[in-house]
N, C-alpha and C positions, 0 to 999 in steps of 0.2 A: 732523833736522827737528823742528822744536819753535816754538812763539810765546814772544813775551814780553810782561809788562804794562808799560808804562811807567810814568812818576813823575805822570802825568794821573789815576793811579787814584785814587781816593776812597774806596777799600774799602765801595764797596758792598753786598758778599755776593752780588753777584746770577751771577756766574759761577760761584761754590764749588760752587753744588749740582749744575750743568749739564752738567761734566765729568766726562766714561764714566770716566776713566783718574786719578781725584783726583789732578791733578798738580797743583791750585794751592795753595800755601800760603800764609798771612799771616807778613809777615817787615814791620818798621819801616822803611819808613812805608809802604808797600803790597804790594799780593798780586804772588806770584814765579809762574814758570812752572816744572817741576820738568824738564826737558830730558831727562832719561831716560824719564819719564812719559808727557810730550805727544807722542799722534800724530797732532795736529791733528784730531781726531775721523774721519781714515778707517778704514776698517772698520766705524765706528756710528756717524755722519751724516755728511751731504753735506756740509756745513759744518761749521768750528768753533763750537762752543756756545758759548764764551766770546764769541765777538766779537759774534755773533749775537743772544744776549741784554745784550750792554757797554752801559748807556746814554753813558757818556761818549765823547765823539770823540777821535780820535786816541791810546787808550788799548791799544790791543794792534797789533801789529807782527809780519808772519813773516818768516821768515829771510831775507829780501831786504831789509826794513827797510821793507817796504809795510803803509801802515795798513791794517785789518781795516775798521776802523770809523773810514772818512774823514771831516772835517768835511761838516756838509748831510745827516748820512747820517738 
């Protein structure tokens, strides 16, 4: 169970600090999810923080391949 950021990211920073579990890192040309890291923030919060706070649409993605943060959002 882990998300990922897709290639939409703009490396904003604005997810790095919101994650309990520092799974994100910057890697060229955008922020990675670390899959051993991420547990999608259960245990400490109801939601994922990254997607939560993502401004961009269609930027993060869970294991299904379902955006977090769909266009309109």
């Amino acid at each position: 169970m882990a998300l990922q950021i897709t290639q939409s990211c703009v490396n904003c920073w604005a997810c790095v600090d919101v994650c309990p579990n520092d799974a994100i890192f910057q890697d060229t040309p955008h922020f990675l999810i670390d899959d051993g890291k991420c547990t999608e923030c259960l245990g400490d919060h109801g939601v994922p923080q990254c997607a939560a706070i993502c401004p961009i649409e269609m930027a993060i993605v869970d294991e299904l391949g379902e955006f977090l943060n769909p266009p309109g959002r």
